[in-house]
C-alpha positions as CSV (number, residue, x, y, z in Angstrom):
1,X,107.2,81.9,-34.4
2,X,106.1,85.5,-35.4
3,X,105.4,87.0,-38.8
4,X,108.9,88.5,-38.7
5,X,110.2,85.0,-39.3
6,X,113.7,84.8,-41.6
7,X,113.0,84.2,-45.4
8,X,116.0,81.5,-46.5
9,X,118.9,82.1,-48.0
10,X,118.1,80.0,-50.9
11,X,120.1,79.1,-53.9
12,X,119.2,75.9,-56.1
13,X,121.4,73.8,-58.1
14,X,122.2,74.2,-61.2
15,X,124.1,71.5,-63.4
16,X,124.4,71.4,-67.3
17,X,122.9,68.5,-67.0
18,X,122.5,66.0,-70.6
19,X,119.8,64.3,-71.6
20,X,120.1,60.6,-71.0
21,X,120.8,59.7,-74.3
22,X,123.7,61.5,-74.8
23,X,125.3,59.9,-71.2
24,X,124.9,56.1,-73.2
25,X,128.1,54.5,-73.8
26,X,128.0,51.6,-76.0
27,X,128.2,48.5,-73.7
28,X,128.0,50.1,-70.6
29,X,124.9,47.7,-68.3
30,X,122.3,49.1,-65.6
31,X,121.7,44.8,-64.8
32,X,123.4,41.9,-66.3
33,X,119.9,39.5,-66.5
34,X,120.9,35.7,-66.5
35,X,120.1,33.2,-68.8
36,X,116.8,31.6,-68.7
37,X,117.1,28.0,-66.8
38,X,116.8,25.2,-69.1
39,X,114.1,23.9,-67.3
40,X,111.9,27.1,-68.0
41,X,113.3,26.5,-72.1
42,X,111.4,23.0,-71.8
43,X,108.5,24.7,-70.4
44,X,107.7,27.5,-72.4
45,X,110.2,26.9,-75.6
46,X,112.5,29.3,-77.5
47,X,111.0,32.6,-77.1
48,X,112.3,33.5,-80.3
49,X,109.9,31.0,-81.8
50,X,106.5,32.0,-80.0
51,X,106.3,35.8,-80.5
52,X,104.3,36.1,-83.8
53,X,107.1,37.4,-86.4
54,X,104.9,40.1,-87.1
55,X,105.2,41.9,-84.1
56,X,109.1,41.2,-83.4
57,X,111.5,44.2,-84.1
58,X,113.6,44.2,-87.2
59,X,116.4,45.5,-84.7
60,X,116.7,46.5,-81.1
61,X,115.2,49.4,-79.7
62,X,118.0,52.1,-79.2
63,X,118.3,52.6,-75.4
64,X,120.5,54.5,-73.8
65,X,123.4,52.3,-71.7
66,X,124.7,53.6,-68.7
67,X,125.8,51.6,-65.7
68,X,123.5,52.1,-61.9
69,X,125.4,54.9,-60.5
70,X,125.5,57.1,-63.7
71,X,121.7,56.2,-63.8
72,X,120.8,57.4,-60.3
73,X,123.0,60.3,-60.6
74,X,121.7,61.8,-63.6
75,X,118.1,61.7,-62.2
76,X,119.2,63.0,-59.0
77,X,120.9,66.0,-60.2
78,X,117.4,66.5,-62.1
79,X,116.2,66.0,-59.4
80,X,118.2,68.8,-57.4
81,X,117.3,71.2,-60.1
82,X,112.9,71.0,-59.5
83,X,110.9,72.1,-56.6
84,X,107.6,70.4,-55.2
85,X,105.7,70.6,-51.7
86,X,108.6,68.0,-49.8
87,X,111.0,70.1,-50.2
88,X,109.6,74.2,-50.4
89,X,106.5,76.0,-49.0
90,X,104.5,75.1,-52.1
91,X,101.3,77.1,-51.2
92,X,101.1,79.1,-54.7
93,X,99.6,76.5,-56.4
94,X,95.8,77.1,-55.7
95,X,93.2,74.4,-56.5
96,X,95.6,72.2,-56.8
97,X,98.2,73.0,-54.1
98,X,99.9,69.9,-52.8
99,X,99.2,68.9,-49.1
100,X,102.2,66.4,-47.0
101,X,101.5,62.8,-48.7
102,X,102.3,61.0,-44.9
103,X,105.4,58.7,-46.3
104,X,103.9,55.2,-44.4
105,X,101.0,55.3,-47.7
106,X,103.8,55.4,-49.9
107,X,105.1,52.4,-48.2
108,X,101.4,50.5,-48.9
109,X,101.3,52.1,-52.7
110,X,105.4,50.5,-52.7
111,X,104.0,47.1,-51.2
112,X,104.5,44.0,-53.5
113,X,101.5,42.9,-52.8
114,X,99.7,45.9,-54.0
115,X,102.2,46.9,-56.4
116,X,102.8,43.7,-58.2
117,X,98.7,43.2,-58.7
118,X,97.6,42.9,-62.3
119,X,94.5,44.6,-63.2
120,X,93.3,41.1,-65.3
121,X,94.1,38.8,-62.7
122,X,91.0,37.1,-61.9
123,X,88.8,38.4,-58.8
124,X,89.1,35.7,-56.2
125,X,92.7,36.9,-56.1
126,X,92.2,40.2,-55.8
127,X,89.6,41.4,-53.1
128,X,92.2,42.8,-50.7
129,X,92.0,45.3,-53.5
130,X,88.3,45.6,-54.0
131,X,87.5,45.7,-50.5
132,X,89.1,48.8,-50.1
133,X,87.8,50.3,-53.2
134,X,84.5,49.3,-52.0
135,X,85.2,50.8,-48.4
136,X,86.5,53.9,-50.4
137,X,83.4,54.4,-52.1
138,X,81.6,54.1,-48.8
139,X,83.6,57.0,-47.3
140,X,82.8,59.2,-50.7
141,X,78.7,58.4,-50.3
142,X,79.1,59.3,-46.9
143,X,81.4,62.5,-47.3
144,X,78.6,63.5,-50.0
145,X,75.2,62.0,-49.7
146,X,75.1,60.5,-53.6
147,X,74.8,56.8,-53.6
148,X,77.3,55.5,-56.0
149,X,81.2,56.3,-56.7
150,X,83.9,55.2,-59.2
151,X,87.1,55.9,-59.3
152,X,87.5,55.3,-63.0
153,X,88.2,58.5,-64.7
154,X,91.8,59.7,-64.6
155,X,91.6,64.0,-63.2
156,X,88.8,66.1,-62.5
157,X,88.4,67.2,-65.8
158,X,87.7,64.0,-66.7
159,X,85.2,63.1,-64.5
160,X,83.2,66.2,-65.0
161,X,82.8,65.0,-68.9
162,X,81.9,62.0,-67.3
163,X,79.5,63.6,-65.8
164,X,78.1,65.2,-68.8
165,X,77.9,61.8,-70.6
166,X,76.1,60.9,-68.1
167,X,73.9,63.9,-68.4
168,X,73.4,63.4,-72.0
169,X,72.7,59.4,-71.6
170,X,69.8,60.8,-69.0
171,X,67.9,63.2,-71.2
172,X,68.2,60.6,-74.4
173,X,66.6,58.3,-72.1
174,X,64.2,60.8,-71.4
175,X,63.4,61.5,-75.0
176,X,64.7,65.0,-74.5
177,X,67.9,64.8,-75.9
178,X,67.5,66.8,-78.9
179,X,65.8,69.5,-76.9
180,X,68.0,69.5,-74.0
181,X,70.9,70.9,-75.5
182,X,72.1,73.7,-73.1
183,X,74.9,73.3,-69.9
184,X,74.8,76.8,-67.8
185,X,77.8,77.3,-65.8
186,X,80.1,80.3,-63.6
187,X,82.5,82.1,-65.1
188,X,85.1,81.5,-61.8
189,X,84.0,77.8,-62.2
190,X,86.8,75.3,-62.9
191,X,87.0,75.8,-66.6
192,X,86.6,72.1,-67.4
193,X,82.7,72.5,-66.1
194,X,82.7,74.2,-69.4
195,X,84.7,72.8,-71.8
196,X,84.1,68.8,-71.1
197,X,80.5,69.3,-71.5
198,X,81.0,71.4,-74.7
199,X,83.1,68.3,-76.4
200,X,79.7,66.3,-75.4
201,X,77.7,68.3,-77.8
202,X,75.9,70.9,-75.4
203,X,75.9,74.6,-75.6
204,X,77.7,76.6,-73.0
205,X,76.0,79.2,-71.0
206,X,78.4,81.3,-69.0
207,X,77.0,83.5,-66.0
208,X,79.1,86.5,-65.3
209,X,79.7,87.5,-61.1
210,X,78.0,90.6,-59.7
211,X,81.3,92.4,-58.5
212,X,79.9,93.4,-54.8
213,X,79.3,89.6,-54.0
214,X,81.9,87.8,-56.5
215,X,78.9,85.3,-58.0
216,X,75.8,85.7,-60.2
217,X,72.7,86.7,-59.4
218,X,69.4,84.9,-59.1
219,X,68.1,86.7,-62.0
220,X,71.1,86.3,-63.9
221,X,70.1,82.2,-64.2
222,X,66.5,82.8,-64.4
223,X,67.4,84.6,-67.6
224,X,68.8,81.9,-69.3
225,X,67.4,78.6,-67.9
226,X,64.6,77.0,-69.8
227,X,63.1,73.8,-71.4
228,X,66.6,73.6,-73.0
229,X,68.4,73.7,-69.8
230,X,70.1,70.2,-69.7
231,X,72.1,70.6,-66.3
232,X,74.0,73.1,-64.3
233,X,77.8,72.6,-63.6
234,X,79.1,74.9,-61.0
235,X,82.3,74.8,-58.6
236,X,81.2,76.3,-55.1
237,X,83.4,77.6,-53.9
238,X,84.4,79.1,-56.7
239,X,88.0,79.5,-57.8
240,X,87.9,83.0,-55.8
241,X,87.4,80.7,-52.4
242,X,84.1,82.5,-52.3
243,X,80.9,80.7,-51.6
244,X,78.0,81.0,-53.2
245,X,75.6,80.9,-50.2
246,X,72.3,81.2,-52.9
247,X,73.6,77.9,-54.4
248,X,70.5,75.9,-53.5
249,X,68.2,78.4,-54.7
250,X,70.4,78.1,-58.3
251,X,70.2,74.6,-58.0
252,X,66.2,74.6,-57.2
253,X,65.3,76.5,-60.6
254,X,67.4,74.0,-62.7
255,X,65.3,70.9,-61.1
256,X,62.5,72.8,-61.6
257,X,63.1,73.6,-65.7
258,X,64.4,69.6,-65.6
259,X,67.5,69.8,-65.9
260,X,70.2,68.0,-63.5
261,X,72.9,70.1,-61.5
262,X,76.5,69.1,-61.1
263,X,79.0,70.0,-58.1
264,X,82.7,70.2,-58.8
265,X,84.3,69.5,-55.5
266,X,88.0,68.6,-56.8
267,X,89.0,70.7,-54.2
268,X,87.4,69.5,-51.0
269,X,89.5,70.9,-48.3
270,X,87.0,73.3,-47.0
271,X,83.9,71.6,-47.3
272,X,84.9,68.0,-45.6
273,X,82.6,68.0,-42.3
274,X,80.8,71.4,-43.3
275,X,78.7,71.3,-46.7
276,X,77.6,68.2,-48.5
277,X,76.5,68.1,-52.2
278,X,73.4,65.6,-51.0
279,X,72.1,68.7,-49.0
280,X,72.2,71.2,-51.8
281,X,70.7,69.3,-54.3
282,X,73.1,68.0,-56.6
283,X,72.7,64.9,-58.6
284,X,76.4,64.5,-59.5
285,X,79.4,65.3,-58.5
286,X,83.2,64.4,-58.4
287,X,86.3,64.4,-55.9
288,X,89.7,64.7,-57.1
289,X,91.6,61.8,-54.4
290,X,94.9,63.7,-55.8
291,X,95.7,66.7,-53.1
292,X,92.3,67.2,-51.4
293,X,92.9,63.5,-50.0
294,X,96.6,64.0,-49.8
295,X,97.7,61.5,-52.7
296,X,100.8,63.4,-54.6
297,X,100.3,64.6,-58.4
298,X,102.3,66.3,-60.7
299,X,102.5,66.9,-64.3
300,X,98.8,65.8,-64.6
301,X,99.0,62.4,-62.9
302,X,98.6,60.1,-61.5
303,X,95.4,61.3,-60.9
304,X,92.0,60.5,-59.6
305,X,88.6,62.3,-60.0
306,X,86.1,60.2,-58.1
307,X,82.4,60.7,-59.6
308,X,79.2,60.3,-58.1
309,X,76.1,59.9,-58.6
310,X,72.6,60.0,-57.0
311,X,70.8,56.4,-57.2
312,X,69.0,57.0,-60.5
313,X,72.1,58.1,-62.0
314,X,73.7,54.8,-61.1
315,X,72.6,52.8,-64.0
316,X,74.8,55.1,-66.7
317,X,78.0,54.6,-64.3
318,X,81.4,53.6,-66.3
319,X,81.8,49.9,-65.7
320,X,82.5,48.0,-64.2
321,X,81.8,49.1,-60.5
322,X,82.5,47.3,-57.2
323,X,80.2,45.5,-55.7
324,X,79.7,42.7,-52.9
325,X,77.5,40.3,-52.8
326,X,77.5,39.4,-49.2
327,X,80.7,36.9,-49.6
328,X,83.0,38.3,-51.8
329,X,83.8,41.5,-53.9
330,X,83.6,41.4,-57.4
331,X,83.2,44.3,-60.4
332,X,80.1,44.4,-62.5
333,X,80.2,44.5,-66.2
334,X,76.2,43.7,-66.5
335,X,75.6,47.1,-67.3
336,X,72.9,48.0,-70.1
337,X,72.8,51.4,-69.4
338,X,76.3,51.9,-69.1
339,X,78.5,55.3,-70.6
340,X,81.0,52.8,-71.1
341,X,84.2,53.0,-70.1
342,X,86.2,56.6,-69.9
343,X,90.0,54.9,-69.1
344,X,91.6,52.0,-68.9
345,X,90.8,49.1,-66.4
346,X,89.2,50.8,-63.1
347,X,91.4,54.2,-62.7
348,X,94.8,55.6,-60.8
349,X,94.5,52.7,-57.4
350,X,97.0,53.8,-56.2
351,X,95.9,56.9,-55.7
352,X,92.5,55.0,-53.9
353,X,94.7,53.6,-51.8
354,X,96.7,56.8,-50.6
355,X,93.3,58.4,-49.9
356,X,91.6,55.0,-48.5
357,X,94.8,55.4,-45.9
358,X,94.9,58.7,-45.2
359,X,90.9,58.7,-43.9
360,X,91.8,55.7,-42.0
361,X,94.3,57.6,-40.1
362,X,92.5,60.7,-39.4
363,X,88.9,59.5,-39.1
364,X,86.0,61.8,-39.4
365,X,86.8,64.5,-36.8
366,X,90.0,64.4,-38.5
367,X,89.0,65.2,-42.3
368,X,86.3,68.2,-40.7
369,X,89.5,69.6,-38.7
370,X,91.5,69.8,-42.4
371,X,88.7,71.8,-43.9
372,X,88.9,74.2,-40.5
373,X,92.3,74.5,-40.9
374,X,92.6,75.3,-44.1
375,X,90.4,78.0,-43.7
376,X,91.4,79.3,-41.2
377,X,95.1,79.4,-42.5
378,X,93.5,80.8,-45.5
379,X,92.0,83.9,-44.0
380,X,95.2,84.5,-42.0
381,X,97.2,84.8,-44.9
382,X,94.5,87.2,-46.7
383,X,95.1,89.4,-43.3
384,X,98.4,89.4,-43.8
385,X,99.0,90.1,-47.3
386,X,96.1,92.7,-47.6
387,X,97.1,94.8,-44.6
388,X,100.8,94.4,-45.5
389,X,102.1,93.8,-48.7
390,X,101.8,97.2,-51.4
391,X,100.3,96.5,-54.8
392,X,97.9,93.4,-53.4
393,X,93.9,93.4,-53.8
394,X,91.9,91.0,-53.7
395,X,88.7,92.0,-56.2
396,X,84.7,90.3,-56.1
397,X,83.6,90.7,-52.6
398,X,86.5,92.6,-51.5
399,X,86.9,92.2,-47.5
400,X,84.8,89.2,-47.1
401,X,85.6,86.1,-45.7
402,X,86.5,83.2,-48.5
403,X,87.5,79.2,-47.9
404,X,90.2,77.4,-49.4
405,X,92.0,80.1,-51.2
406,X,91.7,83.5,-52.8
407,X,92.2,85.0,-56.1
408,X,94.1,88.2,-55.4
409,X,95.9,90.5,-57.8
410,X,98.7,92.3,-58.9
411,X,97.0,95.1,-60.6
412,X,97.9,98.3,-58.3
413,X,101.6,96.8,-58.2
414,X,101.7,96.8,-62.0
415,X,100.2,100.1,-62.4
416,X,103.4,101.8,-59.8
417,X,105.9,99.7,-60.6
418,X,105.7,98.0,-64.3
419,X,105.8,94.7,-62.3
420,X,103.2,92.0,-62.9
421,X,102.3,88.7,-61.9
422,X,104.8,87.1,-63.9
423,X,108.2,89.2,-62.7
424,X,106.7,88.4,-59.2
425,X,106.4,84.5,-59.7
426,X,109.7,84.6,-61.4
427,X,111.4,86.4,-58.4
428,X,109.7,84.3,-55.8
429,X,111.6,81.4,-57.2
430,X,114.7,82.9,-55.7
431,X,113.3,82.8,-52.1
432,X,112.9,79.1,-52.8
433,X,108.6,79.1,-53.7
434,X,107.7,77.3,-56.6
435,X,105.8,78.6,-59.6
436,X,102.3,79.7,-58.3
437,X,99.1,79.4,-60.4
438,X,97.7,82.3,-61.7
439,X,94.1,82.0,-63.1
440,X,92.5,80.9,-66.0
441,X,91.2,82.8,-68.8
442,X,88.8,85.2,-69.0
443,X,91.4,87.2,-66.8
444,X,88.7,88.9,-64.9
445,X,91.0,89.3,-62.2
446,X,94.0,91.5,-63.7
447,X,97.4,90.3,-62.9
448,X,95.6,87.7,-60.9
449,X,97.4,84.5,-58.5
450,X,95.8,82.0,-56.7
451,X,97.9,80.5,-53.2
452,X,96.1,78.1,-50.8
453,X,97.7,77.7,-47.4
454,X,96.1,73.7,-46.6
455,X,96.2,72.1,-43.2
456,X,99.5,70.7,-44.3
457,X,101.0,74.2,-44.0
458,X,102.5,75.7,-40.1
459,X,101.7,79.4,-38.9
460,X,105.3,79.7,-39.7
461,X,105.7,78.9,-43.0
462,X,102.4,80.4,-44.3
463,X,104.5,83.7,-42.4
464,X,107.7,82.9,-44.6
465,X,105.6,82.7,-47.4
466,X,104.0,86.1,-46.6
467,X,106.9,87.7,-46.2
468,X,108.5,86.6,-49.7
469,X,105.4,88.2,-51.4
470,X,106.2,91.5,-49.3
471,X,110.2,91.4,-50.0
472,X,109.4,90.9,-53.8
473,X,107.0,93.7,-53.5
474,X,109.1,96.3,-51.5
475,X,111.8,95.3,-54.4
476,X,109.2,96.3,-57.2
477,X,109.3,99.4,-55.6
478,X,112.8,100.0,-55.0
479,X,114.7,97.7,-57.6
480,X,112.2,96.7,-60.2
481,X,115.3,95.8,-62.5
482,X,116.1,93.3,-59.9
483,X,112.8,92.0,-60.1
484,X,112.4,92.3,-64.1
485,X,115.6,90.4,-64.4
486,X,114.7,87.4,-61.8
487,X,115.0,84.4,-61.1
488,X,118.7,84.6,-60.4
489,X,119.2,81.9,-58.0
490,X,117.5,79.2,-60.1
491,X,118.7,76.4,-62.8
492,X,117.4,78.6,-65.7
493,X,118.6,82.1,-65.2
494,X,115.5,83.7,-67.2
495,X,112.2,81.4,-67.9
496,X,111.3,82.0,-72.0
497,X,107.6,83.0,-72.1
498,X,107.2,82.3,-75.6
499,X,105.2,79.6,-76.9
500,X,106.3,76.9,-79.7
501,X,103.7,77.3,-82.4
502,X,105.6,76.2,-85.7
503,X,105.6,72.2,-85.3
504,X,109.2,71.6,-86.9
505,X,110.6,73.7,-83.6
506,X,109.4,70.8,-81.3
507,X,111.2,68.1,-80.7
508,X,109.8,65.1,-79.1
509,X,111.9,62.5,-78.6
510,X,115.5,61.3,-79.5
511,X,114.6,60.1,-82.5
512,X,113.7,63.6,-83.4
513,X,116.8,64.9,-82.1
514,X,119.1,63.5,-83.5
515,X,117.3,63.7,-87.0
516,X,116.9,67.4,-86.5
517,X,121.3,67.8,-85.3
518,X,121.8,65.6,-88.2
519,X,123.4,62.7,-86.4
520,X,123.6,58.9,-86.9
């Protein structure tokens, strides 16, 4: 298909939908549970009688009661009424854009036999389990170069202050942990690489991008990097989707003032095959399994950022960690040196075992041809909507080639029409595109969005998604009330933009609720 593909003739569903609550009818049942066999009563007594009376309710939890059907049809009319990468061109959603989750791991992630496993059942029952954690953590050290994985912290954000306890465990053991007090980091870095080292204690140094190339200069670092310097945390490539191709020169003066330097590679997909943290230098780093290795996310989770670490950095690791000892697999708790733990048991497995699949079924020719495909898709769409769509620029290192994505802006379109990156995300709605992300603060991008076209995504649809952004553009032009006024084909006729900031305005749950509408 051509660029001049058809945009849809889209219109979502829209039903006045209650909240669950407010279906319940008193009596109605989901599953009639039968009565415990008498022989189980003999076993295991009246249960009445064994829970401690000081954790029994005084009365039963108020559930809603609705029968199957009313059930499933509530949360599929919800259901009818979102949007998410199975069922639009979900592109817009850059560093994070969802790739196709192939449905046969959901089928493994579904299995009993993974899905019934209990995180304290004891080991010998378990190493289906471990093996493949194990095997995953092979796959990372070999993606990588660092020598050690775990797959305990819960998002990207949380491994990178994982990462920085880590960091701060290493200079304290040094004797430098007083002195070592100071993190330098990019401004078009994910902002975690800031903020999680900042709730460790560390100060934040952030280096501004020279606007010809789109990242700091040399001398910009040397500036700032000292006897104080405790690490470097850096995303390359940066949120722009431009590499920093003087990164191992960046990360040469940090080793050489002593401190440690820390890649965040949450978004993988144009670096599988192609750059490896081992080769520049890092000592840590961390994957997020969610989207780069095609398990599904979404409101935050269920989520897994994968951290590494070179072999001296092992020893600080959250525990336990997978190891085999020739016969079995088992996880090691005998840990001295140990951060501790940073989440429950050993992390989001499922979301292991979705990525654990997916390599398996693509191999390692497979996972470098994702990261070619993504870039090339990438630069394809940056043709197109620089030499086509009015009002589009894409600023730092303007007509050079990027990876994964691209920071572009709105700024010229809000200047001649009054239309900014929020009427043009509202209107896209109503050619079926979900919400896109934008950027993260400080905007040094005006009226900035972020799309990423992955290797999940055809020549035609990255083409339909083109031509929405040019349509919703030619309408700033020529209807901007049309535009102002969007979306119009969506469940919520006009998305608030206010925030909640007095507390007594939220309400949390149905408790809440009902205290708040004055009901029984």
């Amino acid at each position: 298909m051509s660029k001049d593909v058809k945009l849809r003739n889209f219109h979502q569903a829209k039903w006045d939908e209650p909240i669950i609550f407010e279906l319940s009818t008193p009596g109605q049942r989901g599953i009639l549970l039968p009565k415990v066999d008498d022989g189980v009563t003999d076993k295991v007594g009246n249960i009445n009688k064994v829970i401690p009376k000081g954790i029994k309710r005084r009365k039963k939890p108020e559930l809603p009661e609705l029968a199957q059907p009313q059930v499933l049809r509530h949360f599929l009319r919800l259901s009818q009424e979102t949007l998410g990468q199975d069922i639009n061109i979900d592109i817009g959603l850059g560093t994070c854009t969802m790739k196709y989750s192939p449905k046969i791991n959901e089928q493994f992630v579904a299995n009993p036999k993974f899905s019934e496993l209990h995180p304290l059942q004891d080991e010998e029952t378990t190493q289906g389990i471990l093996e493949i954690m194990f095997k995953m953590e092979g796959f990372l050290k070999e993606l990588s170069g660092m020598d050690a994985f775990v797959f305990q912290p819960g998002g990207g954000g949380q491994a990178v202050f994982s990462n920085a306890s880590i960091l701060k465990a290493y200079h304290t053991d040094r004797g430098e942990g007083e002195k070592r007090n100071e993190i330098i980091t990019t401004t078009f870095s994910h902002p975690v690489n800031a903020a999680a080292p900042h709730t460790k204690g560390f100060k934040v140094i952030t280096l501004m991008p020279d606007r010809e190339t789109g990242y700091p200069s040399i001398e910009a670092l040397k500036a700032v990097v000292s006897d104080r310097t405790a690490g470097l945390f850096i995303t390359n490539p940066e949120d722009t989707g431009i590499f920093n191709v003087h990164v191992k020169e960046m990360v040469d003066l940090v080793h050489e003032a002593g401190g440690l330097c820390i890649a965040d590679i949450a978004d993988a997909n144009g670096l599988f095959g192609i750059s490896r943290a081992k080769e520049v230098g890092y000592d840590m780093c961390h994957y997020n399994l969610h989207k780069a290795f095609s398990s599904p996310h979404g409101s935050m989770g269920p989520c897994c950022g994968a951290q590494g670490v070179r072999e001296a950095l092992s020893k600080y690791l959250p525990v336990p960690v997978v190891k085999f000892d020739g016969q079995k697999y088992y996880l090691d708790y005998d840990r001295p040196k140990s951060i501790g733990k940073v989440r429950k048991f050993y992390g989001v497995i499922a979301a292991v075992l979705r990525a654990y699949s997916w390599i398996m079924s693509i191999g390692a020719d497979g996972l470098k041809e994702v990261s070619e495909i993504s870039i090339l898709n990438n630069n394809y769409l940056m043709k197109r909507l620089l030499t086509e769509v009015r009002g589009i620029s894409a600023p730092y290192s303007e007509g050079m080639f990027r990876m994964e994505q691209v920071r572009y802006s709105w700024e010229k379109l809000k200047e001649e029409t009054g239309i900014g990156t929020d009427e043009v995300e509202r209107r896209s709605m109503d050619y079926g595109l979900q919400e896109y992300y934008q950027s993260h603060p400080p905007y040094l991008v005006a009226e900035p969005f972020t799309p990423e076209p992955n290797e999940a995504y055809s020549k035609a649809e990255i083409d339909e998604y083109a031509n929405i952004l040019k349509k919703v553009s030619q309408e700033a032009y020529d209807n901007p009330e049309l535009v102002k006024t969007a979306p119009h084909n969506a469940p919520i006729s006009l998305i608030p933009t206010d925030t909640i900031t007095n507390p007594e305005d939220l309400i949390v749950s149905w408790r809440v609720y009902k205290r708040k509408k004055g009901l029984k």
